[in-house]
C-alpha positions in Angstrom: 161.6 111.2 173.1 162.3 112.9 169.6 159.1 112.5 168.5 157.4 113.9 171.3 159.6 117.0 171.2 158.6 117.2 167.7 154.8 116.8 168.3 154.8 118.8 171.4 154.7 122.3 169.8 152.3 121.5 166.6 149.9 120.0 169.8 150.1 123.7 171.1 149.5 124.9 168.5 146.7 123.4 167.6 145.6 123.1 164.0 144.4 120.4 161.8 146.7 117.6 163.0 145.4 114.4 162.1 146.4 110.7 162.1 146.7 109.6 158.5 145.4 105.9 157.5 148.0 103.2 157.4 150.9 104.0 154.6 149.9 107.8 154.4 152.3 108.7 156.9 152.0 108.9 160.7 151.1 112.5 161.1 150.3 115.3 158.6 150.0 118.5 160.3 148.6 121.8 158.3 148.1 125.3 159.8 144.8 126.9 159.3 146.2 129.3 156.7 148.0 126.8 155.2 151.3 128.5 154.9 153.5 125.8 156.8 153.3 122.2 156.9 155.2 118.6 158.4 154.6 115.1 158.2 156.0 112.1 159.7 156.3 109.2 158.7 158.8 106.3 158.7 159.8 102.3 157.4 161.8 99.7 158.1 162.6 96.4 156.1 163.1 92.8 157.9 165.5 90.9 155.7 166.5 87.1 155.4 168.9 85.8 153.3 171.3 82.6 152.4 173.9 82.0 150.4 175.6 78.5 148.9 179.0 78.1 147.5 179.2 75.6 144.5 181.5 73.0 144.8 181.8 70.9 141.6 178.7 70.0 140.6 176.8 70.8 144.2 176.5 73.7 146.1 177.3 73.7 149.7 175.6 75.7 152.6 178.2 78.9 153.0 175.4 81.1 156.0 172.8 82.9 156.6 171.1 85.5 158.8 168.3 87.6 159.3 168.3 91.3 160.3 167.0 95.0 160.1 167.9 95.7 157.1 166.3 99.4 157.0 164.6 101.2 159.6 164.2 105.1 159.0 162.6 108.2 159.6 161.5 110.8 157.6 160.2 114.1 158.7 159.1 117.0 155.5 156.9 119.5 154.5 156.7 123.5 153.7 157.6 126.8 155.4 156.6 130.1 154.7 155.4 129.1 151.2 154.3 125.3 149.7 157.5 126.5 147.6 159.7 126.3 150.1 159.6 122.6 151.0 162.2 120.5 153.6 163.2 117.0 153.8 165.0 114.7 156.6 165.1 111.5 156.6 167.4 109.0 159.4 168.6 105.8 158.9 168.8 104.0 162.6 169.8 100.1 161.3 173.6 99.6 161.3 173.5 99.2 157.4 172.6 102.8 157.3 175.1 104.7 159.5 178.4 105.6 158.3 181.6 104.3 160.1 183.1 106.2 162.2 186.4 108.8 161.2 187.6 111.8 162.1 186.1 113.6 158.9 182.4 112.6 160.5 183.4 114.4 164.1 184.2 110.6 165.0 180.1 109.9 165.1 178.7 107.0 163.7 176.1 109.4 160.7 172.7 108.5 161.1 171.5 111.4 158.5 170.8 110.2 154.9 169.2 113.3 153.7 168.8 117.1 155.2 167.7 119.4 152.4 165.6 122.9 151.5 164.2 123.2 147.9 163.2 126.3 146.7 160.5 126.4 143.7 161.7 130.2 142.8 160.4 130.2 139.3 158.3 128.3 136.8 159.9 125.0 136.7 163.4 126.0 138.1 163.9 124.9 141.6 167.3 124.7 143.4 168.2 122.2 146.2 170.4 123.2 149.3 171.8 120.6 151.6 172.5 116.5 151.6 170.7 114.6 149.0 171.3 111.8 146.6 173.5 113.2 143.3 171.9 112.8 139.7 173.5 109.7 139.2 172.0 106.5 138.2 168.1 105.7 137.8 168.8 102.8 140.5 170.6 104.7 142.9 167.1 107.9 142.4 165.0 104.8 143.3 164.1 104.7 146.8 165.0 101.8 148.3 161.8 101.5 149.2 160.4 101.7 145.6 162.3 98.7 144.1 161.0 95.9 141.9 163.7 93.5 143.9 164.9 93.2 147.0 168.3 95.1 146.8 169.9 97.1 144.1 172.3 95.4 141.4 176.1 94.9 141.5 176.6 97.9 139.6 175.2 100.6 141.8 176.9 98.8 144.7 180.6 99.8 142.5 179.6 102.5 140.0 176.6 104.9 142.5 178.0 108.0 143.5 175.4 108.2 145.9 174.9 111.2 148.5 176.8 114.4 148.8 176.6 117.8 150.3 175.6 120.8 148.4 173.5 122.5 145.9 171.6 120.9 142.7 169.6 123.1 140.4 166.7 121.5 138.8 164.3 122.2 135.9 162.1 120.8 133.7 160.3 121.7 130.4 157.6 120.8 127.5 159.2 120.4 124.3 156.5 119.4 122.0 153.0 117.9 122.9 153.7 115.4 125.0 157.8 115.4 125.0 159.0 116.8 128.4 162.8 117.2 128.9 164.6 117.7 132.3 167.9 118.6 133.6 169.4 118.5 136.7 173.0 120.0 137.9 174.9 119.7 141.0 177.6 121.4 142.8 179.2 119.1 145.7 181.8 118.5 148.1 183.0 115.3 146.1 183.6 113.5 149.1 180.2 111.4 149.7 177.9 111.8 152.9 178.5 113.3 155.9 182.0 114.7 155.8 182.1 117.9 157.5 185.4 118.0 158.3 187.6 119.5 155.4 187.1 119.1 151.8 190.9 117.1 150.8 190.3 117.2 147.5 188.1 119.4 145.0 184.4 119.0 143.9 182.3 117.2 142.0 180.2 118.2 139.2 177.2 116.6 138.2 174.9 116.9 135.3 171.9 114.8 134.3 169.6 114.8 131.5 165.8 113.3 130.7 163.9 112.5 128.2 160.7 111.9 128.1 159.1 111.7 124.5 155.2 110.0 125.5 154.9 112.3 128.6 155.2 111.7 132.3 154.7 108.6 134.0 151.7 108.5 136.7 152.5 109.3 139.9 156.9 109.6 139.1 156.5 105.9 137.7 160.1 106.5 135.9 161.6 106.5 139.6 159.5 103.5 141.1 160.9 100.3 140.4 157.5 98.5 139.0 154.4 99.0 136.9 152.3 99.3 140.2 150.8 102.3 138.8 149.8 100.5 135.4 150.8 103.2 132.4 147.8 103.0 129.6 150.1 104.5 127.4 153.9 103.8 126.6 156.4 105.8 129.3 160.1 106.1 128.2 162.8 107.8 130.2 165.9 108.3 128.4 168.4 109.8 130.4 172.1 110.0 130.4 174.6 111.1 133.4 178.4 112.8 133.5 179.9 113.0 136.7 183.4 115.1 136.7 184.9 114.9 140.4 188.1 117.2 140.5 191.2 115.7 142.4 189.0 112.5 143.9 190.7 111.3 146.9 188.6 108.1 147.4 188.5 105.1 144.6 185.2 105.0 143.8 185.4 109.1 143.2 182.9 110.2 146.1 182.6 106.5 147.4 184.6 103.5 148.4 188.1 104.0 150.4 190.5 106.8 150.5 193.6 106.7 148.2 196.7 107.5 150.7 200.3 108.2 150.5 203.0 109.5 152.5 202.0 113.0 152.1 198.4 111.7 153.5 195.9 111.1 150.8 196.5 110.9 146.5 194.1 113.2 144.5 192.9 112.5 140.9 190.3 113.7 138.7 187.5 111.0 138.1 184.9 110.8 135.8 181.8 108.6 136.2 179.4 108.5 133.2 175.7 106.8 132.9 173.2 106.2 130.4 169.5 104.9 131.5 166.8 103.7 130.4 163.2 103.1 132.0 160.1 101.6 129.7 156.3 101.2 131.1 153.5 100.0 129.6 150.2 97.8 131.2 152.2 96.6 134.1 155.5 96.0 131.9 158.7 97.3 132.7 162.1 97.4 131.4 164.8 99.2 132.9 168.4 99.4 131.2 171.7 101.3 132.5 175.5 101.1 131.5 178.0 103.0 133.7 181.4 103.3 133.1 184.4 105.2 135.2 187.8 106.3 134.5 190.4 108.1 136.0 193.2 110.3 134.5 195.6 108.8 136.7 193.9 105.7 138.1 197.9 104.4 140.1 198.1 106.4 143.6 201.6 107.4 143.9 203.9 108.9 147.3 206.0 112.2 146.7 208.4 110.3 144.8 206.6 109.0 142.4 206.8 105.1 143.6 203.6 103.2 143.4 201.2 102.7 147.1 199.1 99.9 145.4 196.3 101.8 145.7 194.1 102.2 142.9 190.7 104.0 141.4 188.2 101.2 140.6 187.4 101.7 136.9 185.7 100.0 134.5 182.3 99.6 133.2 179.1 97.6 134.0 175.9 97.0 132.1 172.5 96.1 134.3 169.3 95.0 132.8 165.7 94.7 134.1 162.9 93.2 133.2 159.3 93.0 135.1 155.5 92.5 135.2 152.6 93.0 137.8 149.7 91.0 137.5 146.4 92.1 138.2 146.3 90.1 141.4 149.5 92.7 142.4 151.9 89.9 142.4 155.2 90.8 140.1 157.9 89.0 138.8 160.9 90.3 137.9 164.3 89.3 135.9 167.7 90.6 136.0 171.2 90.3 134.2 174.0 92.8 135.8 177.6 92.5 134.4 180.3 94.3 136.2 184.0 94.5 134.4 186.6 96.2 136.4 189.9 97.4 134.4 192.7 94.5 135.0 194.8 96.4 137.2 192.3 96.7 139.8 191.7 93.2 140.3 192.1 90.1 139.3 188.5 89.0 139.8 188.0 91.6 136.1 184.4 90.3 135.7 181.5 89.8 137.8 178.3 88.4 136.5 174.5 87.9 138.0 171.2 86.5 137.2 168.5 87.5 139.5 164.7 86.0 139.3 162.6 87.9 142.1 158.7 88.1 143.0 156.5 90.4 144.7 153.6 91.0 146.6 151.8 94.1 146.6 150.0 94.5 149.6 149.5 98.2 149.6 151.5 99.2 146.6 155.3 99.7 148.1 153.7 100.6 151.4 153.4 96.7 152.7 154.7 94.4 150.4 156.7 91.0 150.6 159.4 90.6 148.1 162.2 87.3 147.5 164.4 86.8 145.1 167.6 84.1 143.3 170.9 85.4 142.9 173.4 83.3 140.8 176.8 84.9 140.4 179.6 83.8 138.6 182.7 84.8 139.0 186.3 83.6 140.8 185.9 85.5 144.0 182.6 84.1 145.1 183.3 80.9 143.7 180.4 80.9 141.5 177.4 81.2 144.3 174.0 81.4 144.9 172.2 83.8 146.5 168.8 84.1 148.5 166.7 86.5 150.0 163.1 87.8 151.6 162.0 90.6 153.0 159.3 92.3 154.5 158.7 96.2 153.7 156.7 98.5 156.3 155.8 102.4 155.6 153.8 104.0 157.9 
């Protein structure tokens, strides 16, 4: 029914719609003169997985399941001018919608992103609306972009994710082939979707590239293999500080609210990244470190006395290694290390190896993808991990 209240008036209208080929969207609609456009297109992801708990020297069955892991929808295009463009994009499986709480109108959130960018002049552009903050390279990837199934450990603790608000955005040749680009955001500090109050203050965000052998074919630095296959050496080099004033949830804009008697604990968080993202002939090797601290980590009532709450600091170190072969079929390594400070829990350090293939059907727009998880640490009991999943875009 959404759809056809979409399609209804552009079918009125009557100009240059047309049915793209498979993975080119579903419709791309154009006016004659060319001054406004939208497409439509959408994805979903079929996920199964396993999982084994080692005991002693064996490992015994601990579950498994299949699901929707994805499903989304994503409407865009331009108005007025092709530098005014739009963006929306739903997520309908349960993964994607937000719990339900009073600061989300008590509504289970189904929007990801709702944005306008503006292209006002030369290479500046500024971004109003709900979008993913400058944080790190993992997080920018689309999920539907990745060399593996799922993001690491450390962008499941250390991403800051989405917010509401403004980024300003701009980009510039230093030398030859050296590009440089910055990014800043203004936003609420209190993650996706709240639009009931702001408790605490905001968040500040500032990101900077570098890109010293040029840009990478077709925004390679933000997809997750060489599918595009770089002649030439890429590099990103890019580093990330994140400053959200009187935080009231423990991952800063993430993760669970910090309460007291007085209702919720505020302290100032900071959230810094560096990243790295190297292509070359179907090679790729992605690093990032992350690291978070607090200036008062301990949430504390009116009179001082401890709650047991806590921010979850510490720092973790993710590193990525992959290769497509001609035939389109990748395989990809992974080492993510995630050490929280000691007073946050007792389980301090987190470790995971992760071999994963792909198959590149259509680049990311039909692919199959599995990959091995071992983790070691106390809380999982040293386990083992297993996935594969499908990926559709239409």
């Amino acid at each position: 029914m959404l759809i056809l209240l979409i399609l209804f008036p552009l079918l009125n209208y009557g100009q240059k719609i047309k049915a793209s080929r498979f993975g080119k969207g579903i419709i791309n609609f154009r006016d004659k003169n060319n001054e406004w456009g939208f497409d439509f297109t959408g994805r979903i992801q079929l996920l199964t997985k396993n999982s084994w708990n080692k005991e002693g020297l064996n490992f015994r069955d601990s579950g498994s399941n299949s699901g929707l892991r994805r499903a989304r929808l994503k409407f865009g295009g331009f108005g007025f001018s092709q530098k005014i463009t739009y963006y929306i994009e739903l997520g309908l499986s349960e993964n994607d919608m937000l719990e339900t709480s009073k600061f989300v109108s008590n509504l289970s959130s189904v929007v990801l992103d709702a944005w306008i960018e503006w292209n006002f002049y030369k290479n500046f552009s500024l971004l109003i609306g709900q979008s993913k903050l400058p944080g790190n390279i993992e997080r920018i990837i689309s999920s539907g972009k990745m060399a593996l199934v799922d993001r690491s450990i450390l962008n499941r603790e250390f991403n800051i994710d989405r917010d509401i608000g403004l980024k300003l955005m701009h980009k510039f040749k230093f030398s030859e082939k050296f590009y440089i680009k910055e990014t800043f955001a203004l936003s609420q500090g209190e993650g996706r979707s709240v639009i009931s109050g702001n408790l605490g203050g905001y968040q500040y965000t500032t990101r900077l590239e570098f890109l010293p052998f040029g840009l990478f074919k077709n925004n390679g630095d933000y997809v997750g293999d060489d599918i595009s296959y770089e002649n030439n050496f890429k590099l990103n080099i890019s580093a990330t500080y994140d400053y959200n004033d009187n935080a009231v949830k423990n991952k800063s804009n993430m993760g669970e609210y910090l309460k007291n008697d007085l209702g919720y604990y505020k302290t100032d968080i900071k959230t810094f990244f560096i990243n790295t993202h190297l292509k070359y002939r179907g090679l790729s090797l992605m690093g990032e470190y992350a690291d978070r601290n607090s200036a008062d980590p301990f949430a504390r009532n009116s009179d001082n006395t401890l709650t047991g709450d806590v921010v979850n600091t510490g720092s973790a170190l993710n590193l990525h290694f992959g290769y497509v072969l001609p035939s389109k079929l990748a395989i990809s390594a992974r080492y993510t290390s995630v050490e929280f400070d000691k007073f946050v829990t007792s389980n301090t350090n987190i470790k995971q190896y992760t071999l994963g293939v792909s198959k590149y059907i259509l680049n990311h727009k039909l692919k199959f993808q599995s990959d091995l998880t071992f983790e070691e640490s106390i809380y999982s009991l040293n386990s083992l991990f297993w996935r594969m999943q499908l990926e559709i875009h239409f």
